[in-house]
N, C-alpha and C positions, 0 to 999 in steps of 0.2 A: 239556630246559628246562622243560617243562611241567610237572614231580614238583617243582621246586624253584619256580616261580612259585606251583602249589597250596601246596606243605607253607608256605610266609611268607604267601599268603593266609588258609590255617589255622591261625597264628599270629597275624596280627592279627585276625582272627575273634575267638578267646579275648579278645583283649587287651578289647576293644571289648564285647563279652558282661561282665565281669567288670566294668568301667569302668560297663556299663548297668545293674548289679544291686546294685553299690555305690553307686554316687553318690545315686539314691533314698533308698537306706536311711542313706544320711549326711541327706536333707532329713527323714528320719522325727525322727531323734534330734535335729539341726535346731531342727525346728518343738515340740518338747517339753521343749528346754533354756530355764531363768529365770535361770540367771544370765550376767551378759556376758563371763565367758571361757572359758564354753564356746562358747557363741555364734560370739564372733570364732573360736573356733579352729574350729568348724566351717564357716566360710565361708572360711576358709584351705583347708581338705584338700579342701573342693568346686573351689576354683578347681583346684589343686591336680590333683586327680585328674580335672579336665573338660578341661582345657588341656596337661596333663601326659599324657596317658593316653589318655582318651575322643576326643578330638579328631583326634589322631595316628592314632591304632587307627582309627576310622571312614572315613580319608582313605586310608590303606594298604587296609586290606579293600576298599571299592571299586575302589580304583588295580589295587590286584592283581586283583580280580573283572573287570575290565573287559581287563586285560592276557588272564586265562584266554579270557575270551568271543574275543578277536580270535584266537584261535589255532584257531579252527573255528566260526565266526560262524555259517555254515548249521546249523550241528548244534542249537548253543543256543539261535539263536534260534526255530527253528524246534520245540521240545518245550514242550508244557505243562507240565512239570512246573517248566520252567527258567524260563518266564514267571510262575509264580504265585510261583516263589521269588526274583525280580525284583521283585515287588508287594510281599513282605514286606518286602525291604531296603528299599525305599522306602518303608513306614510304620515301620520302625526309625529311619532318617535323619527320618524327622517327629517320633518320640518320644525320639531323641536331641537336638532339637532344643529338645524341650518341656523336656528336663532343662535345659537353656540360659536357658531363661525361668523357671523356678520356681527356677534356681540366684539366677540375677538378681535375681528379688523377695526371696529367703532375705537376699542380699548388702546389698539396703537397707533390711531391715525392712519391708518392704510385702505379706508374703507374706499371702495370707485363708483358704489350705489348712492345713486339719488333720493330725495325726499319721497321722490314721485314712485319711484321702484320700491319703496318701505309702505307707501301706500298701498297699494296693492298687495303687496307681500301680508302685509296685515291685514288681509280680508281672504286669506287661504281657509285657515281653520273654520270659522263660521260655514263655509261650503260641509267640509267634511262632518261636524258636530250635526248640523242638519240631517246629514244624510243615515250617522249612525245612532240621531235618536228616534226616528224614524225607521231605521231597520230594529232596531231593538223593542218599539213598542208598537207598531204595527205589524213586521213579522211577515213581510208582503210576500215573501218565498215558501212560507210555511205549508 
């Protein structure tokens, strides 16, 4: 049971990765479109792809992360390696969250961020992804 609980946690993983590295780079283009249909249609594929995707994908990868952990709780809880990659997911789920509120201001025109500041923003997760696949299969604290 545990290879098929992992292999759909490592499928909503992707899903949720892909959803965090997208939706930014839809507020890049976003925040640099003047006319209004582009506009609307990009607050279509952000709802779209944050409701449709993001959402789902982030509630599954926990669901499942939390289903792995119960299946050897002393083990996981007790590594470093598995605590600090418990810290990441929980600044992903803050910065999946942040996509949430900057989709929000895109949706009513209220947004004050720049193309330049969406740039960046959209290179947050790839930091963190690195670091917790890297803690996960290397195991450097073990």
């Amino acid at each position: 049971m545990y290879e098929w609980v992992l292999a759909f946690h490592l499928i909503a993983v992707i899903c949720w990765f892909a959803a965090l590295f997208y939706l930014p780079r839809l507020f890049v283009y976003h925040s640099m479109a003047d006319d209004s249909v582009s506009i609307e249609r990009f607050k279509i594929m952000q709802s779209k792809l944050y409701n449709g995707i993001a959402m789902p994908s982030m509630i599954a990868t926990v669901g499942l992360g939390v289903w792995l952990v119960s299946m050897a709780p002393d083990y996981y809880l007790s590594q470093l390696w598995f605590q600090l990659k418990a810290a990441i997911v929980a600044v992903l789920i803050g910065y999946h969250f942040a996509c949430a509120h900057y989709m929000k201001q895109l949706r009513d025109d209220r947004s004050t961020k720049t193309h330049i500041f969406f740039r960046v923003f959209n290179e947050i997760p790839v930091l963190f992804l690195v670091a917790a696949v890297i803690l996960v299969i290397v195991k450097p604290f073990a």
